[in-house]
Each structure stands twice: as structure tokens, then as C-alpha cells.
Backbone as JSON, one array per atom type, in Angstrom:
{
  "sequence": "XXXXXXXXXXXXXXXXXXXXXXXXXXXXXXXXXXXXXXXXXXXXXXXXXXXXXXXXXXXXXXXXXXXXXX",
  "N": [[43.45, 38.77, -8.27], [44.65, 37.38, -11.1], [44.35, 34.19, -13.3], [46.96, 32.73, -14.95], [47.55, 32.53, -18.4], [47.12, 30.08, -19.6], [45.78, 28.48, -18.04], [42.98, 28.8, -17.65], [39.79, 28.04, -18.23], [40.01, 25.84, -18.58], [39.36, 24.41, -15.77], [36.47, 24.57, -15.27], [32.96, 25.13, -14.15], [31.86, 21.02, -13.74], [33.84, 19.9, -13.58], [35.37, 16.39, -14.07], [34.04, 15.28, -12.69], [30.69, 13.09, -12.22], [29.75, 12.26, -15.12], [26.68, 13.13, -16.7], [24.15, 10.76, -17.79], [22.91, 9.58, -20.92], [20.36, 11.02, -22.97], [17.24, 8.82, -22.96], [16.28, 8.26, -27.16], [12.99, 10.0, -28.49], [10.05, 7.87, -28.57], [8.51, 6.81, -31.53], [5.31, 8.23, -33.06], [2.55, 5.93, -32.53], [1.03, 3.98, -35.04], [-2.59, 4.01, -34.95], [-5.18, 1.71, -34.91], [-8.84, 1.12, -35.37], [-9.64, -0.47, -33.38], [-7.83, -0.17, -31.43], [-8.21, 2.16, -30.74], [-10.89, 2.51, -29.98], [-11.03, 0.59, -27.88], [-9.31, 2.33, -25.84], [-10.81, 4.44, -25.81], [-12.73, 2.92, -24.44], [-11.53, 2.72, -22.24], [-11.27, 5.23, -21.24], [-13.78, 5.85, -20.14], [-14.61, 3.89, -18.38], [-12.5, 4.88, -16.65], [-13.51, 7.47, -16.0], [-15.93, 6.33, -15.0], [-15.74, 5.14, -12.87], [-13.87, 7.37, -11.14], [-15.76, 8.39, -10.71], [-17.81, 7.71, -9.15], [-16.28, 7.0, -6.68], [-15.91, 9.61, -6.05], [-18.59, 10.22, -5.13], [-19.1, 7.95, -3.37], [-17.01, 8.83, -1.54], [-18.57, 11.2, -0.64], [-20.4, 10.3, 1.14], [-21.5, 9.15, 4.67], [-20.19, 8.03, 7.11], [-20.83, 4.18, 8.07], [-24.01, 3.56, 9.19], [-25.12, 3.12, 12.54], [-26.73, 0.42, 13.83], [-29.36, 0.52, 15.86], [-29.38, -0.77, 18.52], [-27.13, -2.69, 19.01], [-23.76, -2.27, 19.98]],
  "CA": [[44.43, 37.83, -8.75], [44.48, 36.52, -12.37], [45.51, 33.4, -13.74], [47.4, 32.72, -15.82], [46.24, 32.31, -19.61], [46.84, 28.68, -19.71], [44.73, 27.69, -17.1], [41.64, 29.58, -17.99], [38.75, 27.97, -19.01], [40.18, 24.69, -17.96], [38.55, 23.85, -14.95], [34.87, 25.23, -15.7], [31.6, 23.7, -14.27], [31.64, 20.41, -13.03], [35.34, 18.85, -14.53], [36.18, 15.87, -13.32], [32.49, 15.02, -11.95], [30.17, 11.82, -12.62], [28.62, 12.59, -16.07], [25.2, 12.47, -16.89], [23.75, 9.69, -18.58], [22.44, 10.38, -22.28], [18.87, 10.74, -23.27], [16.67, 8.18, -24.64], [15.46, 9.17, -27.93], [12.05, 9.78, -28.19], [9.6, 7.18, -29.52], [7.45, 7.22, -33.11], [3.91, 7.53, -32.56], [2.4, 4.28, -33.01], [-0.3, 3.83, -35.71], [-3.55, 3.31, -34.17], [-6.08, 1.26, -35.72], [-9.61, 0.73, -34.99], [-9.84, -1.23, -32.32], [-7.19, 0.02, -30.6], [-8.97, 3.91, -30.8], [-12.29, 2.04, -28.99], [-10.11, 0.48, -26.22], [-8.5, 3.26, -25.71], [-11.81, 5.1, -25.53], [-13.42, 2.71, -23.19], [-10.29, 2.67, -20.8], [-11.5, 6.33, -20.52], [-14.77, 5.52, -19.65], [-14.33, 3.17, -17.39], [-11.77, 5.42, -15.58], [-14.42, 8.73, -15.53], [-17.04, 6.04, -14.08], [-14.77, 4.95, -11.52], [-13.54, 8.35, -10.53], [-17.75, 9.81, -10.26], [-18.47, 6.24, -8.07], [-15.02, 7.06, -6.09], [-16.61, 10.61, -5.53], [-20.22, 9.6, -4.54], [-18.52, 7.28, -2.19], [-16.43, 9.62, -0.07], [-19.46, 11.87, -0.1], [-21.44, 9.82, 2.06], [-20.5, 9.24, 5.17], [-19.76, 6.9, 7.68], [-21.66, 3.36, 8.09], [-24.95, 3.77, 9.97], [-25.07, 1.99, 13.45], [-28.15, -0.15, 14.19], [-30.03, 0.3, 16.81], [-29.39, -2.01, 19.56], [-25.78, -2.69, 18.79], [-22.83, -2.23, 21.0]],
  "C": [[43.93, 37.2, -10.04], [45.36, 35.35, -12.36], [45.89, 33.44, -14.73], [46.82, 32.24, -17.1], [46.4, 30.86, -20.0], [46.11, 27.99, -19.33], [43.24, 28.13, -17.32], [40.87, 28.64, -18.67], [39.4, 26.38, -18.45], [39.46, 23.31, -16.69], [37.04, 24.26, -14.5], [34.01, 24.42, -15.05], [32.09, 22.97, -12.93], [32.79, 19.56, -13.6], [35.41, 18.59, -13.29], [34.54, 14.66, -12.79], [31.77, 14.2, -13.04], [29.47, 12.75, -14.21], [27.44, 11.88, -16.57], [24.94, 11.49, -18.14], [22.72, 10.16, -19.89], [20.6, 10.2, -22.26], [17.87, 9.67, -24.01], [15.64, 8.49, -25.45], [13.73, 8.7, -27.86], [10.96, 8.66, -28.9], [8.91, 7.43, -30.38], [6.38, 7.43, -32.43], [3.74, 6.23, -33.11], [1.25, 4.62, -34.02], [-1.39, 3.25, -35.2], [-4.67, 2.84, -35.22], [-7.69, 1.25, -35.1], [-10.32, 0.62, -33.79], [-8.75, -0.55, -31.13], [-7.66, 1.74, -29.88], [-10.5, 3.24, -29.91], [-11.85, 1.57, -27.95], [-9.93, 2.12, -25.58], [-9.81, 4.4, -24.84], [-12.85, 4.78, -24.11], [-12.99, 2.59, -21.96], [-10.76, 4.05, -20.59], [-12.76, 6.23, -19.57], [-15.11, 5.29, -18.46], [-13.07, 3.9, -16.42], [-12.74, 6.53, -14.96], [-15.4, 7.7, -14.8], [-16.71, 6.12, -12.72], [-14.79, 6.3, -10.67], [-15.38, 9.12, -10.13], [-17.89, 8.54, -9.13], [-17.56, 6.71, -6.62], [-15.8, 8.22, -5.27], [-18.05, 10.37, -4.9], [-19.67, 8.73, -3.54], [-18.1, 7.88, -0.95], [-17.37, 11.27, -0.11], [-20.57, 11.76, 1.01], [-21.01, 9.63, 3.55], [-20.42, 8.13, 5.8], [-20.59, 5.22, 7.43], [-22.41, 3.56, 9.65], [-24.78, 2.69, 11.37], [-26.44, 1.18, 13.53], [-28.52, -0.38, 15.33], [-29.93, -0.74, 17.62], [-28.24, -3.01, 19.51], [-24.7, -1.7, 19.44], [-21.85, -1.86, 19.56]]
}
């Protein structure tokens, strides 16, 4: 069954249906200065320490009991 050539192409997709909400564009880079390039650096730092301490932690294992404790 064909339709007819008026209707064609008419109801395609998703007609009729919620449409999507637009994109927001993307932002500039920012210019980094200085100071903001040594932050930046020691926020890494301070995350790789963390994450090796984090690891060494759940390598060990439980807490020891002491002798003569219930």
C-alpha cells in the first residue's frame, strides 16, 4: 500500500514529540596564569598522595585484637 504523495514525508521520526533542549555552547579556555598553573599542580599532588595512602590502607588488613580482650 502506498500513500499518497501528499502525505509522504510528513509524519517522519518523532513529529509531534517533546523536543530536545538545545546545546550549551562550549566554553573559551580560560587564561591561566602562574599561580593558578601551581594550584592546579598541587591539587594533583595532593590527589596522587591521597590515592597511594588510600591504597596502602586497604592493603593492610583488619585491626589487630589484643590479647586478653573479649
Amino acid at each position: 500500500m502506498q500513500l499518497p504523495a501528499d502525505l509522504v514525508g510528513e509524519m517522519s521520526g518523532k513529529a509531534g514529540g517533546k523536543a530536545k533542549p538545545l546545546k550549551k555552547p562550549k566554553s573559551a579556555s580560560k587564561d591561566l596564569d602562574d599561580s593558578d598553573l601551581e594550584f592546579q599542580k598541587k591539587k594533583k599532588e595532593e590527589a596522587a598522595a591521597l590515592k597511594a595512602l588510600k591504597e596502602k590502607a586497604a592493603g593492610k588488613g583488619g585491626f589487630a585484637k589484643v590479647k586478653g580482650s573479649k
